[in-house]
C-alpha positions as CSV (number, residue, x, y, z in Angstrom):
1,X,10.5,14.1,7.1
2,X,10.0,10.5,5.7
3,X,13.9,11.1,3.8
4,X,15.3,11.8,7.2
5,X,13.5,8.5,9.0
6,X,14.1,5.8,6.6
7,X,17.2,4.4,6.4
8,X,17.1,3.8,2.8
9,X,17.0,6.8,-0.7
10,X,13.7,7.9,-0.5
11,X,13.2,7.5,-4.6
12,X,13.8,4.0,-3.9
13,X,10.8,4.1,-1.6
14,X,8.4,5.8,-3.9
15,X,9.1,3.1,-6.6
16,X,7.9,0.8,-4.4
17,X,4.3,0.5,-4.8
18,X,4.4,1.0,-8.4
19,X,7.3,-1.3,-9.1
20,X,5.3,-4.4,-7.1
21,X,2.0,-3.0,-9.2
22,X,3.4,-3.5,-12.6
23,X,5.1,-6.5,-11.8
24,X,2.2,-8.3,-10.1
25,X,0.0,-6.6,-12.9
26,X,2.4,-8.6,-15.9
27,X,2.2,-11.9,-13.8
28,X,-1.9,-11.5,-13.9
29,X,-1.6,-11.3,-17.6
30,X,1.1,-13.7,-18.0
31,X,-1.1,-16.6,-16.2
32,X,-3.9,-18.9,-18.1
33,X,-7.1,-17.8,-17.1
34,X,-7.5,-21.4,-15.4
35,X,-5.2,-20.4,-13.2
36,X,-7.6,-17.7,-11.7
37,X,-8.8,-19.1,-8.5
38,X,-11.9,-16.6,-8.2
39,X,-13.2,-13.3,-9.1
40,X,-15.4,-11.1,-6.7
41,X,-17.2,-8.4,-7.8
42,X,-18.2,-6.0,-5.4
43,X,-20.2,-2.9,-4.3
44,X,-19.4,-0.2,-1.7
45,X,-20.9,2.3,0.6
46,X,-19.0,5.0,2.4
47,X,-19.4,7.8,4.9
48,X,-16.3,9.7,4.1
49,X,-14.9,13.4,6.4
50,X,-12.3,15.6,5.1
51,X,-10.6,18.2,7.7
52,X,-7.9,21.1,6.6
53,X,-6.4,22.6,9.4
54,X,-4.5,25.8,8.5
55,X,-3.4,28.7,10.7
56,X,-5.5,27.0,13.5
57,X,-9.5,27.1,11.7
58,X,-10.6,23.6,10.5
59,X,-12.6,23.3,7.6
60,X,-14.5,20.3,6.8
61,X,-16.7,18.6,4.6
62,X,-18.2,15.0,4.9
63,X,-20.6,12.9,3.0
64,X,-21.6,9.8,1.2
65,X,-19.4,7.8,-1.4
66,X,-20.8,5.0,-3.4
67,X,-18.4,2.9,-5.5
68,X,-17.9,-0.9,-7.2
69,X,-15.0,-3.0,-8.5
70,X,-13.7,-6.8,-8.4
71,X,-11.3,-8.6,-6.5
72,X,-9.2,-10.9,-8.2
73,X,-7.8,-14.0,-6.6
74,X,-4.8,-16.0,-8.2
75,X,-3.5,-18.2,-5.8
76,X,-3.3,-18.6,-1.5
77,X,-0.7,-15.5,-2.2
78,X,-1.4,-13.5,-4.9
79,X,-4.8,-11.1,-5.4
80,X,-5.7,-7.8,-7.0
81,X,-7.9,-5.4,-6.4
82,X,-9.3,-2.7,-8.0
83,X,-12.2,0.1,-7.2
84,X,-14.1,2.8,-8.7
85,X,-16.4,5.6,-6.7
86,X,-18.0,9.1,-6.7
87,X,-20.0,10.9,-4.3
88,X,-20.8,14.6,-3.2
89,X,-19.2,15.7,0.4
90,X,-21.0,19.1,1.8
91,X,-20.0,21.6,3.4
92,X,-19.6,21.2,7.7
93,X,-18.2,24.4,9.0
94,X,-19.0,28.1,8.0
95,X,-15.6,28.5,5.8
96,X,-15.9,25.1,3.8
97,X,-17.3,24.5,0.0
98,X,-19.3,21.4,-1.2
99,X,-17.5,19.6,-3.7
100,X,-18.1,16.4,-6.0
101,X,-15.5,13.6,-5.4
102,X,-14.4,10.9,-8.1
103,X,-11.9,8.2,-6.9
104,X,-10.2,5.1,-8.1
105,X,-7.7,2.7,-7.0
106,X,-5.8,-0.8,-8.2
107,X,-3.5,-2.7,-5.0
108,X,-1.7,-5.8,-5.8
109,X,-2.1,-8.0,-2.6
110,X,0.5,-10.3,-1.4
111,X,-0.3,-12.9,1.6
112,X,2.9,-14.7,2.9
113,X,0.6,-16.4,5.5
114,X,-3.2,-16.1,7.0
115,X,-2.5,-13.4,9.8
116,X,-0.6,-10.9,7.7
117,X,-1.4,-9.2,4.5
118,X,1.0,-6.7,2.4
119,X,-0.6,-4.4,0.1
120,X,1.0,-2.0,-2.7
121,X,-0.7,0.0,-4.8
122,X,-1.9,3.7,-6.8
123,X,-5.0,5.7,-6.1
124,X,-6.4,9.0,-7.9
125,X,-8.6,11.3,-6.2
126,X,-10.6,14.4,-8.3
127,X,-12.5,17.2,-5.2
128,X,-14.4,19.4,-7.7
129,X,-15.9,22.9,-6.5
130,X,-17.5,25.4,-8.2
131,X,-14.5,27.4,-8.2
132,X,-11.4,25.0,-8.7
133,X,-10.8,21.1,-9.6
134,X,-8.3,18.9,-7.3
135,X,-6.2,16.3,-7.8
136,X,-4.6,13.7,-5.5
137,X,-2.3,11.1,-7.3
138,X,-0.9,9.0,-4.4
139,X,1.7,5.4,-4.3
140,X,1.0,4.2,-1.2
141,X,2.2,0.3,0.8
142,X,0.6,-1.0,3.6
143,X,0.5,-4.0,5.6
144,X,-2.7,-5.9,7.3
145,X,-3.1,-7.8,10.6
146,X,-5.8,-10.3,11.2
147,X,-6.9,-13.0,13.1
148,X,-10.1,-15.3,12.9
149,X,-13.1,-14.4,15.8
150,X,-14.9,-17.0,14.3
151,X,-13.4,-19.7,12.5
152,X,-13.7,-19.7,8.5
153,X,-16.6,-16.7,8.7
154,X,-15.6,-13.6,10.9
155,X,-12.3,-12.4,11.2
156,X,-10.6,-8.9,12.9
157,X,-8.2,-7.1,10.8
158,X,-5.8,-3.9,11.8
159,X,-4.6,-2.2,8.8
160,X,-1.3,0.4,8.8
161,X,-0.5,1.9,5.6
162,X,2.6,4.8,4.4
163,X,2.5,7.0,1.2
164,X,5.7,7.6,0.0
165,X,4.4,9.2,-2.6
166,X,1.5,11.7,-2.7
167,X,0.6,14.3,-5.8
168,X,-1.6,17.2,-4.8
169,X,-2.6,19.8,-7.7
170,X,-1.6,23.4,-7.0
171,X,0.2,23.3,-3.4
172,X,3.5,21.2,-2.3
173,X,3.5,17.7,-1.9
174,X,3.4,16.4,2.0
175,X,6.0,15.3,3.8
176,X,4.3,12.7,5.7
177,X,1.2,10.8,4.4
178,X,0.6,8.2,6.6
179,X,-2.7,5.9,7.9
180,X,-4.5,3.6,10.1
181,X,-7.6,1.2,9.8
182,X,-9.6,-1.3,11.5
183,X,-12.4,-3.8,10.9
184,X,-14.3,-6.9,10.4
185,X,-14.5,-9.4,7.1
186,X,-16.9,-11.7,7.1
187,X,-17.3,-15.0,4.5
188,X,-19.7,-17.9,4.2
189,X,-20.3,-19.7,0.9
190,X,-19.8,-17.4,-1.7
191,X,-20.6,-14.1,0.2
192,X,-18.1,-11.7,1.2
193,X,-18.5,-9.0,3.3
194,X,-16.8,-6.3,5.5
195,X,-17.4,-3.1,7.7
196,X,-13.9,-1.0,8.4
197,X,-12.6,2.5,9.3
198,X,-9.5,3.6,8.2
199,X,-7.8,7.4,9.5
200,X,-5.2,8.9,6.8
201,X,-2.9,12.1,8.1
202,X,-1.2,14.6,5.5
203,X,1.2,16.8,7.0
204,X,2.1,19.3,4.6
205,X,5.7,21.7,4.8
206,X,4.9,24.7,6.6
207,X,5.6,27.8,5.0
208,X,6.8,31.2,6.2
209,X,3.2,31.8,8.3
210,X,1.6,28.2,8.9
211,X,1.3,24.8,8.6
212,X,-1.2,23.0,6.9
213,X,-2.8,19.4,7.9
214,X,-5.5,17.5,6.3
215,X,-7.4,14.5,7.6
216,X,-9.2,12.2,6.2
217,X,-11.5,9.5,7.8
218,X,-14.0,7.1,6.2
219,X,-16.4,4.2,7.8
220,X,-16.9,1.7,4.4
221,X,-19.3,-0.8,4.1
222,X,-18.8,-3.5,1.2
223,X,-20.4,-6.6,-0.2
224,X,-18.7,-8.8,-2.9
225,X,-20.4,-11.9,-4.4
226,X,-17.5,-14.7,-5.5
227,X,-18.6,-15.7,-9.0
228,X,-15.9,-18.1,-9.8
């Protein structure tokens, strides 16, 4: 249990994310617009796989997500970012059930220096069936490692990332939401570009007959254009 790991009250931790959000979010509005150092806008592409394991059968469905959204840049240390998509995932194994996925997120991005990057931020997730409509509401901080492969244009990056804070329509919340990434960035002029893969685990409380465990991986493509 996350409560029994940290050393410090859990509702504390689940404040977190949304506490930096609104507070970096005010400081965005708060500045003159000359103080914007660039805006990105960007599009996405994304293979995305979804796994539920429950009383030992795996059902999963997988399938393509296209999004877009802008990056914001205020200073050396300060950026936000935010991101729209939708896709269909179909059905992979006998028991599964194509559904339509809608997602969105907004991270505030603070850089204390060039190798390390700490993210906070909220994301909302919609998996429609034909049968049934869910939600995902989910705080989540993270931090980012990277390091330049080729000076000023290609650079490594390993991401780690926790979710204090996860909403899930119609069954408990988990007790452990946590995730893992990896990937390249690359930048010349006003071109930015990156291919990662990031890995997030739900572990969910078991009840009286079985635990349940979803997975969630995704390879995303994206290309941004620095207008300003």
């Amino acid at each position: 249990m996350i409560s029994a790991s940290l050393g410090i009250g859990l509702g504390s931790i689940r404040r977190l994310p949304l506490t930096v959000l609104v507070a970096a979010s005010t400081l965005v509005l708060a500045l003159p617009a000359g103080a914007q150092r660039s805006i990105t806008p960007f599009a996405t592409g994304a293979v995305v796989e979804h796994r539920v394991r429950l009383d030992g059968e795996v059902e999963r469905v997988a399938g393509a997500v296209w999004g877009a959204g802008a990056a914001v840049t205020m200073n050396d240390w300060l950026s936000f970012r935010a991101r729209l998509a939708s896709g269909t995932l179909s059905a992979r194994t006998p028991d599964a059930e194509s559904r339509s996925l809608t997602e969105g997120e907004a991270t505030v991005i603070l850089v204390p220096d060039r190798w390390i990057a700490l993210d906070a931020g909220i994301g909302v997730r919609t998996m429609q069936t034909s049968l049934a409509r869910q939600r995902w509401i989910e705080l989540r901080t993270g931090a980012e490692l990277g390091i330049d492969i080729i000076d000023g244009s290609l650079r490594g990056v390993v991401q780690l990332s926790l979710a204090p804070s996860v909403s899930v329509s119609g069954q408990r919340a988990p007790n452990l939401a946590i995730g893992a990434g990896t990937g390249l960035e690359y930048s010349a002029g006003r071109l930015q570009a990156s291919l990662g893969y990031t890995l997030d685990r739900y572990d969910f409380p078991a009840d009286a007959s079985s635990a349940r465990l979803e997975q969630r991986s995704v390879v995303t493509a994206r290309v941004g254009w620095r207008v300003r």
